[in-house]
C-alpha positions as CSV (number, residue, x, y, z in Angstrom):
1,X,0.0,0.0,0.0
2,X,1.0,3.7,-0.6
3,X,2.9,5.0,2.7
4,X,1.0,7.8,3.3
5,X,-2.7,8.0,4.7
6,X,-2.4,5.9,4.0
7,X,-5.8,3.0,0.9
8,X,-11.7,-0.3,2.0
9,X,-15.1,-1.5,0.8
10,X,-13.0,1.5,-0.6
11,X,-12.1,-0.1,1.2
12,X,-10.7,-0.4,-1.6
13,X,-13.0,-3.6,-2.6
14,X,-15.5,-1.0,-3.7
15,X,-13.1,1.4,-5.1
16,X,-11.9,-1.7,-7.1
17,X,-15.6,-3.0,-8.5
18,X,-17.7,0.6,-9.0
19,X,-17.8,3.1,-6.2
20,X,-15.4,4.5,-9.2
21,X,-17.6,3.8,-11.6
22,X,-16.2,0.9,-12.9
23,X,-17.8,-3.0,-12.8
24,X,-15.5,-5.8,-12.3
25,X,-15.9,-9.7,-13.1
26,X,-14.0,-12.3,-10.7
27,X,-14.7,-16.1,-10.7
28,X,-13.8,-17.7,-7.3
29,X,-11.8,-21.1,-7.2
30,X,-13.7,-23.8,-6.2
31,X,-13.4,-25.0,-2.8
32,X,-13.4,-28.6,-3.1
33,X,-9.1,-28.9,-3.6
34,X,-9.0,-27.3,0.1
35,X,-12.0,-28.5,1.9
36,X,-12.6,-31.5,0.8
37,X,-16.8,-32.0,0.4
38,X,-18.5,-29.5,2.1
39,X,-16.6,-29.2,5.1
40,X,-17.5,-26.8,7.9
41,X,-21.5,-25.5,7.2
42,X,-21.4,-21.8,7.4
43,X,-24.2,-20.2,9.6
44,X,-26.0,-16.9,9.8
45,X,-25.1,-15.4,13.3
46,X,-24.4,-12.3,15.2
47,X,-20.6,-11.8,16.1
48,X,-19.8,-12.7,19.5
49,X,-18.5,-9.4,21.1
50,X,-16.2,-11.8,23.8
51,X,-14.4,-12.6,20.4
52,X,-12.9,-9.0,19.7
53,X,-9.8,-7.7,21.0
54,X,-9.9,-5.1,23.9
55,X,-8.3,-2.1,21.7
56,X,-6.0,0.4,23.7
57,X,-4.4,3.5,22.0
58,X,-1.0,3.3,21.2
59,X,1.5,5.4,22.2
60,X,4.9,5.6,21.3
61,X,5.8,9.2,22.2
62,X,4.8,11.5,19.1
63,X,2.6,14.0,19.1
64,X,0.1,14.7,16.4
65,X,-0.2,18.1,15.2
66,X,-3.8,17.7,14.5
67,X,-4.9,15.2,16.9
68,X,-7.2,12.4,16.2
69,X,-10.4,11.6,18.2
70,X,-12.3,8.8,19.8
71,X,-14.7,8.9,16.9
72,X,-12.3,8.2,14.3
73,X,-10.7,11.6,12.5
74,X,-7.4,10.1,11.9
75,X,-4.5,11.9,13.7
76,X,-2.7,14.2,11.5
77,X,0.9,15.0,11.1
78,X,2.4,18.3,8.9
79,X,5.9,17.2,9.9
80,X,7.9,13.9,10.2
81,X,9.5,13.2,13.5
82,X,13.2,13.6,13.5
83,X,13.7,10.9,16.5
84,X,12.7,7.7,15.7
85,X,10.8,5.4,18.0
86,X,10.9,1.4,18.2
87,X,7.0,-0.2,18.2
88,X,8.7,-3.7,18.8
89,X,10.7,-5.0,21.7
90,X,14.6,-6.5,20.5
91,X,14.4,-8.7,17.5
92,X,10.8,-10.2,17.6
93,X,11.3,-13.1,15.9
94,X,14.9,-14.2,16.7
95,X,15.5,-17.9,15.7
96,X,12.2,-18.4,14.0
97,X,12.6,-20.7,10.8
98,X,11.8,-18.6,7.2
99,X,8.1,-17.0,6.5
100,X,6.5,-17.6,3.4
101,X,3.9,-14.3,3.0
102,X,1.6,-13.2,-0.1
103,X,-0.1,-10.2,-0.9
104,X,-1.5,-7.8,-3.6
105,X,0.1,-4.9,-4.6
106,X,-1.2,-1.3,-5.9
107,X,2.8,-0.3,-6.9
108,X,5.3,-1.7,-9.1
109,X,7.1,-5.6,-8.1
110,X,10.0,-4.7,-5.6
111,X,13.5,-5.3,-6.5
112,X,14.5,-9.2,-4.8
113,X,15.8,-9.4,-1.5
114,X,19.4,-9.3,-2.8
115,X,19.0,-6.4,-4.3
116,X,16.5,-4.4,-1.9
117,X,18.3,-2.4,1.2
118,X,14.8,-1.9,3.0
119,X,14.1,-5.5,2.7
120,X,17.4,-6.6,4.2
121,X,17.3,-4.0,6.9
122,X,13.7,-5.1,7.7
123,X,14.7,-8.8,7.9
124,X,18.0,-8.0,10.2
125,X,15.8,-6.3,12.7
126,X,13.2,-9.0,13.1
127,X,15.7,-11.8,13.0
128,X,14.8,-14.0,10.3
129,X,13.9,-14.0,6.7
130,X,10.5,-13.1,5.5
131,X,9.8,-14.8,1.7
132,X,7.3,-11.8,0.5
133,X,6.0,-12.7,-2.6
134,X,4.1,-9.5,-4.1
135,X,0.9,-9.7,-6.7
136,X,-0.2,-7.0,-8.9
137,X,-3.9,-6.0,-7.8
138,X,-5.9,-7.2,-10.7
139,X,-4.2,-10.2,-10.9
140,X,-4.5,-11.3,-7.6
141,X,-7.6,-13.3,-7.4
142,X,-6.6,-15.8,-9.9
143,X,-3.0,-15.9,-7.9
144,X,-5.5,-16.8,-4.4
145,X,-7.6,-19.4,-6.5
146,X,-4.2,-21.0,-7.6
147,X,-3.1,-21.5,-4.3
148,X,-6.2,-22.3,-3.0
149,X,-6.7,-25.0,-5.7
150,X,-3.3,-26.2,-5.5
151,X,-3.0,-26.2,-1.6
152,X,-0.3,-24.5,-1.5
153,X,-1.1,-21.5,1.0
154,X,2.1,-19.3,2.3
155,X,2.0,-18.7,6.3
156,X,0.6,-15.9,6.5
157,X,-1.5,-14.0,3.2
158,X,-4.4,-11.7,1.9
159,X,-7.6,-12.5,1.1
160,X,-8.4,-10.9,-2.0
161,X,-11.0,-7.8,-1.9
162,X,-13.3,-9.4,-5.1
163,X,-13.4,-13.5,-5.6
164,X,-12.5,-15.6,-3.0
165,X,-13.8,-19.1,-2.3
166,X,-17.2,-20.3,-2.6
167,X,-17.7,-21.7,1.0
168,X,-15.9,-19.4,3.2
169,X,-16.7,-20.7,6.9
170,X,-15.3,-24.0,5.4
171,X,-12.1,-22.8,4.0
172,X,-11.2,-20.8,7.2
173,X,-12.0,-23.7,9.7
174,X,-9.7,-26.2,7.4
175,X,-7.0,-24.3,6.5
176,X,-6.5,-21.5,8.8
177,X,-6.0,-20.7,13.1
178,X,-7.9,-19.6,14.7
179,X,-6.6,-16.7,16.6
180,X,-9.4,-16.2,19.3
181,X,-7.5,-17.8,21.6
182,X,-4.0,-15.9,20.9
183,X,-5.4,-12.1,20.5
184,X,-9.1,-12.3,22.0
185,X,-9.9,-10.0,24.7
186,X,-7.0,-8.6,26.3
187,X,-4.6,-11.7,25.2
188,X,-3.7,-9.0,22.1
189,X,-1.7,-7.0,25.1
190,X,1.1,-9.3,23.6
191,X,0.7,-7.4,21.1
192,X,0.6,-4.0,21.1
193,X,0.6,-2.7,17.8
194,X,-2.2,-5.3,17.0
195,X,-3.9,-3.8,20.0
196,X,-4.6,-0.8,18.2
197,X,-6.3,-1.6,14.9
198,X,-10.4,-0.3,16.2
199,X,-12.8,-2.2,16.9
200,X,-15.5,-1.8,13.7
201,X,-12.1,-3.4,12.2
202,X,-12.1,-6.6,14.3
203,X,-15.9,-7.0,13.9
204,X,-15.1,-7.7,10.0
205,X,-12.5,-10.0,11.5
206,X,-14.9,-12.5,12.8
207,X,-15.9,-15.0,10.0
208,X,-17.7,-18.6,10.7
209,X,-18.1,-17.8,14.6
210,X,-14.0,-17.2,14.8
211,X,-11.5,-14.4,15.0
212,X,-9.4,-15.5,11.9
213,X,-8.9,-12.3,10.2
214,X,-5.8,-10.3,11.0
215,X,-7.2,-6.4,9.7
216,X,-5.8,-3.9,7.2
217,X,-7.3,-0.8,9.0
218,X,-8.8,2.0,7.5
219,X,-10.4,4.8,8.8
220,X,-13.9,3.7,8.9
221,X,-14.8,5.7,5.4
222,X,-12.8,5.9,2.2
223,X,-14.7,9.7,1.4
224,X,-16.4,10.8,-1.4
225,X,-13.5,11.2,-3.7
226,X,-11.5,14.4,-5.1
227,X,-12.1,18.0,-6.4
228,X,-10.6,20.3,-8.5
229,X,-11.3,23.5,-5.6
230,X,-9.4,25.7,-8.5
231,X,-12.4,25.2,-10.7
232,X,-15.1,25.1,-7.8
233,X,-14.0,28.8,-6.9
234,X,-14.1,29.8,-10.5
235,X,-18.1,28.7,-10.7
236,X,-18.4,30.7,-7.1
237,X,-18.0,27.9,-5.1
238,X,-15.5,28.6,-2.7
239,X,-16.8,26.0,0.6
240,X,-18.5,22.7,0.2
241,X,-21.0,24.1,2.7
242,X,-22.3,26.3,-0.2
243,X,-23.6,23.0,-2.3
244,X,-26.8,22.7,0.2
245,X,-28.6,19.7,-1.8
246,X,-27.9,17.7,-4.5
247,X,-30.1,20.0,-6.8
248,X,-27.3,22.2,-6.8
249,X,-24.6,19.2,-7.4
250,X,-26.5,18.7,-10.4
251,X,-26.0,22.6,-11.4
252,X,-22.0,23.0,-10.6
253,X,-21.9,19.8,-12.7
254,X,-23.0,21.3,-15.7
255,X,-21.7,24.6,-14.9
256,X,-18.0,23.2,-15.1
257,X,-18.7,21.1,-17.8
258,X,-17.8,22.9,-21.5
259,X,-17.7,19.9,-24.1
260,X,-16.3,21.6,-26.7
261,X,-13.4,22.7,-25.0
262,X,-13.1,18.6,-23.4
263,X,-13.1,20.1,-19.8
264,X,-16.0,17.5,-18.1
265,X,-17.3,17.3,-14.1
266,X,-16.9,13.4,-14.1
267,X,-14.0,11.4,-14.7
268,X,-15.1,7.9,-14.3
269,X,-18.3,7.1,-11.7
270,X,-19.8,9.1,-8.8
271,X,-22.3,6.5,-7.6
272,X,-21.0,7.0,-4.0
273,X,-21.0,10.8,-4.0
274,X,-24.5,11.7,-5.0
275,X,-25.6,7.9,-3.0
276,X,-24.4,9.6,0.1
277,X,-25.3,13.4,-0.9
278,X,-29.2,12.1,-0.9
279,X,-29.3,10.0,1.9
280,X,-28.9,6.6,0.5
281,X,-27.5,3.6,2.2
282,X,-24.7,1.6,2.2
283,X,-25.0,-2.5,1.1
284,X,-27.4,-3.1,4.2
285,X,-29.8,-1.6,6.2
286,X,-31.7,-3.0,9.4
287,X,-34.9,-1.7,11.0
288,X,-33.9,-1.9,14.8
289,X,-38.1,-2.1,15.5
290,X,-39.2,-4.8,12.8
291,X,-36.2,-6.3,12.1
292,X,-36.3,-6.4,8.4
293,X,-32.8,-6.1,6.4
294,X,-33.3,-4.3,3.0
295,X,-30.3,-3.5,0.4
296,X,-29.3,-0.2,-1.0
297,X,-30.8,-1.2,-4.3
298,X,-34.4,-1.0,-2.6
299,X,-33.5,2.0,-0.7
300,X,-35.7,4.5,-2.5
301,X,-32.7,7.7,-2.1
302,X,-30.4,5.2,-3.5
303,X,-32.4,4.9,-6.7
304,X,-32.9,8.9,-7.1
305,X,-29.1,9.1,-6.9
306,X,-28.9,6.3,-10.2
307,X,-31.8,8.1,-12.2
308,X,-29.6,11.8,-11.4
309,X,-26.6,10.4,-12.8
310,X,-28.7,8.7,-15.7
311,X,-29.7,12.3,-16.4
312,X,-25.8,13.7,-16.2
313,X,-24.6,10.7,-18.5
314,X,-26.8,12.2,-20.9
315,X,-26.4,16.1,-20.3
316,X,-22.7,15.4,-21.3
317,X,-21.0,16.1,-17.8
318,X,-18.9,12.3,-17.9
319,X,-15.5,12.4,-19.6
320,X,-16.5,10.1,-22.6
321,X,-15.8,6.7,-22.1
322,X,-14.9,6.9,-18.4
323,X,-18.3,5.3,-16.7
324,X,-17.8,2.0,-19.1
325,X,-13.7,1.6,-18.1
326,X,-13.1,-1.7,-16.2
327,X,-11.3,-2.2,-12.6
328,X,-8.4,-2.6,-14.9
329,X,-8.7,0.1,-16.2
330,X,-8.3,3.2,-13.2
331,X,-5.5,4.5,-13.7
332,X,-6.8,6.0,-17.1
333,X,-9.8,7.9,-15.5
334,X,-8.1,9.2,-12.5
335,X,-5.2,10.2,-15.1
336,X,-7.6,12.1,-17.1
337,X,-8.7,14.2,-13.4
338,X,-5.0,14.7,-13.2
339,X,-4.5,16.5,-16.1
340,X,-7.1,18.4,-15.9
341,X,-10.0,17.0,-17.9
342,X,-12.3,16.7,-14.8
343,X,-13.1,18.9,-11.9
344,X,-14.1,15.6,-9.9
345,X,-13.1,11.5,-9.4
346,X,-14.0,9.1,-7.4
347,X,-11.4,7.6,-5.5
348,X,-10.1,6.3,-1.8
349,X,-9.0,8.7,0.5
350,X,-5.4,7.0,0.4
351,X,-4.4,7.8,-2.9
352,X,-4.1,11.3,-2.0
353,X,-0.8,11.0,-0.5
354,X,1.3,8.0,-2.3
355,X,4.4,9.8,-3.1
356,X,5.2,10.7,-6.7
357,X,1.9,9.3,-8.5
358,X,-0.7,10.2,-5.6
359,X,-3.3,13.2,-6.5
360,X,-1.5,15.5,-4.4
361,X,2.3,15.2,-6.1
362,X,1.1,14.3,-9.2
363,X,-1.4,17.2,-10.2
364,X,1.4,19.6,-8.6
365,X,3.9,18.4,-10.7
366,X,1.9,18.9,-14.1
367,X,0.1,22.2,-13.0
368,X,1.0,24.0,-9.9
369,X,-2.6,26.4,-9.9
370,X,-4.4,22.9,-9.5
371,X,-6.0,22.8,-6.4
372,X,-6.8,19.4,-5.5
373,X,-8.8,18.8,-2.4
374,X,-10.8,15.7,-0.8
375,X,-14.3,15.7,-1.3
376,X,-17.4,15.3,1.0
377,X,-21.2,14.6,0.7
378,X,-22.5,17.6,0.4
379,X,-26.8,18.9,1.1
380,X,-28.8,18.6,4.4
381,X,-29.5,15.1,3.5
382,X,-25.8,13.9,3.7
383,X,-24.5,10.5,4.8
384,X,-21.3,9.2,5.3
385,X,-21.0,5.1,4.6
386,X,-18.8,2.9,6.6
387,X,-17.0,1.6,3.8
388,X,-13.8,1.5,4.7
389,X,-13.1,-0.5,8.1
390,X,-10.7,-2.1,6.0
391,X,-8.8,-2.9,3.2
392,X,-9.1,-6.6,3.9
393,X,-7.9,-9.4,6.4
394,X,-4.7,-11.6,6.6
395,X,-5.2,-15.0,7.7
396,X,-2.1,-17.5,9.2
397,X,-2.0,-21.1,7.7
398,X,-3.0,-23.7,10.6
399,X,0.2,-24.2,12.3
400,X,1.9,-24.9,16.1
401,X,1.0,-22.9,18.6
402,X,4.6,-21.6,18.6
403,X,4.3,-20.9,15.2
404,X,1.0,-19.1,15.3
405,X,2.9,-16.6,17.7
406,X,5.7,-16.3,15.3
407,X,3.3,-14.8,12.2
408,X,1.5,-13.0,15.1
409,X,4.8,-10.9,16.0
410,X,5.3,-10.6,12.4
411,X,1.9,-8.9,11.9
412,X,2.6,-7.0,14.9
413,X,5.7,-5.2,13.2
414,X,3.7,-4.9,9.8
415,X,1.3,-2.5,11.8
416,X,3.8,-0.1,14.1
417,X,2.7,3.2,14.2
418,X,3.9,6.3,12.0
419,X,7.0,7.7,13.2
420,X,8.6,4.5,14.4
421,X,11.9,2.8,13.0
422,X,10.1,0.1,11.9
423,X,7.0,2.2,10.4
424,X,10.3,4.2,8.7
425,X,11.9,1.3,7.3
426,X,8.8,-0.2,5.6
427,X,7.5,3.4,4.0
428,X,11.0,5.1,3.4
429,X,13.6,2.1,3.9
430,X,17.3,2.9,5.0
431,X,17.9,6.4,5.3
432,X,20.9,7.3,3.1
433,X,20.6,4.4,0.8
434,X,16.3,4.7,0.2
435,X,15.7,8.3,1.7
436,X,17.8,11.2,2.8
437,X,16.1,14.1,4.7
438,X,15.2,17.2,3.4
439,X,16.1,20.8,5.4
440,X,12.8,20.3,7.1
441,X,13.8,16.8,8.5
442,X,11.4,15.1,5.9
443,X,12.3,11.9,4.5
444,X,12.3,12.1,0.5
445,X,12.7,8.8,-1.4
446,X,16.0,8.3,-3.1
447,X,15.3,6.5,-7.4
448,X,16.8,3.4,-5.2
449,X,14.3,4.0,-2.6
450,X,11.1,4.3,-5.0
451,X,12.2,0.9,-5.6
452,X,13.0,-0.8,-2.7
453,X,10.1,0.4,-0.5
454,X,7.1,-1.3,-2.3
455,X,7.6,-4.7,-0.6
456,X,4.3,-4.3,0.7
457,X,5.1,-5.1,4.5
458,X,1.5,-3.1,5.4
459,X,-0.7,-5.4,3.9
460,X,0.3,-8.0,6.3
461,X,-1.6,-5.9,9.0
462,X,-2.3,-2.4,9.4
463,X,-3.8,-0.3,12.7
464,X,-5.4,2.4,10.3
465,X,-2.6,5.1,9.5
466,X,-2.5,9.1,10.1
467,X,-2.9,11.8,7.6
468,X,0.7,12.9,6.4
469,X,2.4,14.7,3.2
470,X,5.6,14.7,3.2
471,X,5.1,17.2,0.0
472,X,2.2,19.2,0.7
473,X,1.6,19.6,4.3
474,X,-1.7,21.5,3.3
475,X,-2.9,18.3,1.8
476,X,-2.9,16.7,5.3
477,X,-4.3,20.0,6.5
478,X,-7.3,19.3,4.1
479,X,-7.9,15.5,4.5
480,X,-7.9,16.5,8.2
481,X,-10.8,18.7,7.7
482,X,-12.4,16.3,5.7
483,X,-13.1,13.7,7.9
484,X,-14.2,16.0,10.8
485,X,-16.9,16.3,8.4
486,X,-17.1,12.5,7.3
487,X,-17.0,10.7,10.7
488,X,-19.7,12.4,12.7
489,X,-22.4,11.6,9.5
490,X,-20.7,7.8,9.7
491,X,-24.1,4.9,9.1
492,X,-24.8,1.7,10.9
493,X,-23.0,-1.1,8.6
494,X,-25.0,-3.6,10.2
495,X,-23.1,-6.3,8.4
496,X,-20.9,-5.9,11.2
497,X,-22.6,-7.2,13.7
498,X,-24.3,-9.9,12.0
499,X,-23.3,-12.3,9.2
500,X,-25.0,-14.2,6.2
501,X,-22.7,-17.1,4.8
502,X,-24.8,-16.5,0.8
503,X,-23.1,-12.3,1.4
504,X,-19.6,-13.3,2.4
505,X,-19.1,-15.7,-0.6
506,X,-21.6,-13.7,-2.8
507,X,-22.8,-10.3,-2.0
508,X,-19.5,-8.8,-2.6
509,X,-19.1,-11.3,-6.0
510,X,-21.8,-12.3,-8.3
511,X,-24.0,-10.0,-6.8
512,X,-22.6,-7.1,-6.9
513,X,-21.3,-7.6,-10.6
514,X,-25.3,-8.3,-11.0
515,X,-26.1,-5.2,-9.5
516,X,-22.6,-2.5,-11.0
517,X,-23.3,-3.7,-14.8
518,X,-27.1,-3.0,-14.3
519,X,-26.4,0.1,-12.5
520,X,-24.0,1.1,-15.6
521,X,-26.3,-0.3,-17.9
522,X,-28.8,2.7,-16.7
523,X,-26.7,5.5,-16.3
524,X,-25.1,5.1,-19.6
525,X,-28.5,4.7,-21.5
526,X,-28.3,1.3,-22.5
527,X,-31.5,0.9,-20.4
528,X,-33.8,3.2,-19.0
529,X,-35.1,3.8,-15.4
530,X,-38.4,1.6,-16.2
531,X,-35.4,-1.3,-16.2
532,X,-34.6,-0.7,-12.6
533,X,-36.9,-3.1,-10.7
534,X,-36.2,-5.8,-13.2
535,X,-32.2,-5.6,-11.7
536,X,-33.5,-5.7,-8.1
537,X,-35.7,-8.8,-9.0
538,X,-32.7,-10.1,-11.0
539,X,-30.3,-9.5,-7.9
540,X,-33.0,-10.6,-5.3
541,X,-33.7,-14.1,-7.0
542,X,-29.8,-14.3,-7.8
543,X,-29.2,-14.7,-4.0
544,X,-29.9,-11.4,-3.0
545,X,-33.0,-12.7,-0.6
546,X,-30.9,-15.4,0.7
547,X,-28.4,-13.2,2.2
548,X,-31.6,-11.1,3.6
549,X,-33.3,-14.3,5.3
550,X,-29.8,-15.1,7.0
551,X,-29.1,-11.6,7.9
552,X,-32.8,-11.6,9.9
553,X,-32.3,-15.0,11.2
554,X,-29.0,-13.2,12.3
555,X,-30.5,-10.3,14.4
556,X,-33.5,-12.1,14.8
557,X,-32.1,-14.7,17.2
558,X,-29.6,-12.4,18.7
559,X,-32.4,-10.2,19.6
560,X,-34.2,-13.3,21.3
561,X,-31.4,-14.8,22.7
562,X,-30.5,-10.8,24.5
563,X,-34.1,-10.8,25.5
564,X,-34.6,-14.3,27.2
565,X,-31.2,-13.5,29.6
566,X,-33.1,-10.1,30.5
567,X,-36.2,-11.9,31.7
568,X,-34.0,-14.4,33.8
């Protein structure tokens, strides 16, 4: 992952399928070569609370400039400490035999160990030799299904944010640990850093009745994307607070949109922003009173949002193209917004910072009076989704007790705090080899460095990261401000509380590419809004009311089982 702010359903699992505007296709292995028939039946149930961690702050001596808060604004930094703090204790894993790890990737391959300073450094200070085998994004589904299919799982690995296998429960109770009984509770107080990552995090942990999942933290939402606030001011809008409803959306959209000059509003999707600028919900919603689940499609704000687009598609305001671009295909769209063909994308917070090819450094480096700025939901009716607890989970291979604790103080390391030496070494490597310091203290990347640093040690586990440019300290100053705004509008996910076994191999799969190509399929005018109730019938009988009935048996006999202890 990029080193600053760090990248969550996007969570980057709906940045990757269509909160961009973009649908994607991915065909899970089948999980027959690791599970044998059938193996462990998953069941609908609400997540045992005595299963999650006891989360502490962590505090290794450096002070935020903006601080964070309880609620979930990420702390924010405008400088980089000059003294470096350690997050682990001696060399953590001292003696242990070699690690086999895999992972996606958002960044070029890194250079091999032999050649890679960071990676050596990294190894030397946890005492062993870590065997980090790096995927590019889009092609790491097939890479999981391989190994899945071929039994050949590393230690410790992602699961991948779109595929997966078909019986999940099944797969996690054959081939993984459980780590309830090594991080449940306050047993994580071995491990600190782990002790950190929040708690909405852990909840999306807990799969088949177990704490398996190891988190990539986010911040609880990925935003609304980016703005050009250059072009904003020049159509009088100078604060998001002046766009009161989504009425006036739809006018600054048009107003900054001149066709014949190729200067558009949209580059790629913004199902998410006018979603959330009207109220809609996220995946789920449940009525606390009846007890019924229902899904965004059927949320009647959701809709209005898909028929407003339907109506931009048409007035012109998309770059052309753009809504129809694949996953696969991103970096074209948000390349277009860089160079100043849009005046907004959708994208996840994190890729405002990564050095060098994040919105911040790269829009400054092709046009200084481009005035890139996170973006919010904007209107009286605003939300803000919970879509971005995290980026996804690492799971460790069934193995000895001993062994367990190994990959445990591995993961540990992977998610030390910002400032620290090991936090350091994995986002800037070895400072005179990978980074030297600018006059403010500052690392800066040397070409060696841009190399060696995207071993991607942060996907391995991740207590959510602070808001920090090491360019543009305004940009932190921004993104700060942003989710002051963002948190205290956060929605109930109530997916995690609760889970549906037909939604964790499904709803985030074959469903939702159900649901993105007939959503695209409207907006672009290849159907009309009269087509809309056919896709929710089409996603409903397509296992849609499946997930529904397990979700309700879910909360149903949660709430029963809550009520009968009160009577006693």
């Amino acid at each position: 992952m990029p080193p600053m702010y760090p990248a969550t359903s996007i969570n980057r699992r709906t940045l990757f399928r269509w909160g961009a505007g973009v649908g994607l296709t991915v065909a899970a292995a089948p999980l027959l070569a690791a599970c044998g028939d059938g193996g462990t039946a998953a069941k609908a149930e609400a997540k045992s609370a005595t299963l999650l961690p006891t989360t502490t702050v962590r505090n290794i001596g450096i002070t935020a400039d903006l601080p964070g808060t309880a609620a979930g604004v990420p702390a924010t930094y405008l400088k980089y400490p000059t003294e470096l703090t350690r997050a682990t204790k001696g060399t953590p894993l001292k003696g242990a035999k070699k690690i086999s790890a895999v992972t996606e990737t958002f960044t070029p391959l890194p250079p091999a160990r032999g050649k890679n300073a960071a990676w050596q450094a990294i190894e030397k200070l946890l005492g062993t030799e870590v065997d980090f085998t790096a995927v590019p994004a889009d092609d790491y589904p097939a890479k999981f299904s391989t190994m899945v299919a071929g039994d050949q799982l590393p230690d410790i690995f992602m699961y991948p944010e779109t595929g997966g296998v078909d019986n999940m429960a099944a797969f996690l109770s054959t081939k993984c640990a459980d780590l309830g009984p090594h991080l449940s509770g306050d047993k994580v107080k071995d491990y600190p850093n782990l002790a950190a990552i929040p708690k909405f995090a852990w909840q999306d942990a807990i799969k088949g009745g177990k704490l398996y999942g190891i988190p990539i933290a986010r911040a609880g939402s990925a935003g609304a994307g980016f703005y050009r606030a250059d072009l904003f001011a020049k159509a009088g809008v100078t604060s998001l607070d002046q766009i009161d409803s989504l009425d006036r959306l739809v006018e600054l959209a048009k107003e900054l949109t001149n066709q014949k000059k190729k200067q558009y509003f949209f580059s790629g999707g913004a199902k998410n922003l006018f979603a959330m600028s009207n109220g809609g919900q996220h995946y789920w919603k449940r009525d606390h009173t009846t007890g019924k689940w229902t899904y965004q499609l059927e949320d009647p704000a959701y809709r209005e949002a898909i028929e407003t687009l339907a109506k931009l598609y048409k007035a012109g305001c998309f770059y052309p193209g753009t809504v129809q671009m694949s996953g696969a295909q991103k970096a074209q769209y948000t390349d277009l917004f860089k160079n100043g063909k849009a005046a907004y994308v959708y994208d996840g917070m994190p890729g405002y910072f990564t050095p060098g090819t994040g919105y911040v450094d790269a829009m400054a480096a092709i046009d200084k009076t481009f005035d890139v700025r996170p973006m919010v939901p904007v209107g009286e009716k605003a939300v803000t989704w919970t879509d971005n607890v995290s980026l996804q989970n690492c799971y460790i291979s069934k193995a000895s007790e001993s062994r367990v604790k190994e990959l445990l103080r591995l993961a540990d390391f992977a998610a030390s705090p910002f400032g620290s030496v090991e936090y350091t070494l994995m986002t800037y490597g070895v400072e005179g080899t990978d980074y030297k310091r600018d006059k403010d203290g500052t690392p800066v990347l040397t070409d060696q460095g841009a190399q060696d640093v995207t071993v991607p040690w942060t996907k391995l586990a991740s207590a959510g990261q602070p808001l920090f440019s090491a360019t543009q300290p305004d940009a932190a100053k921004y993104a700060h401000e942003a989710y002051t705004k963002l948190i205290p509008k956060l929605i109930e996910d109530p997916t995690l509380s609760y889970s549906s076994p037909t939604w964790d191999s499904k709803g985030l799969g074959s469903l939702y590419t159900i649901q993105l190509d007939g959503e695209k399929d409207i907006i672009t005018g290849r159907k009309s809004m009269s087509d809309y109730d056919a896709l929710v019938k089409k996603w409903r009988n397509a296992g849609g009311d499946t997930c529904r009935a397990e979700f309700e048996q879910a909360s149903s006999s949660s709430s029963s089982s809550k009520a009968s202890k009160a009577s006693k």
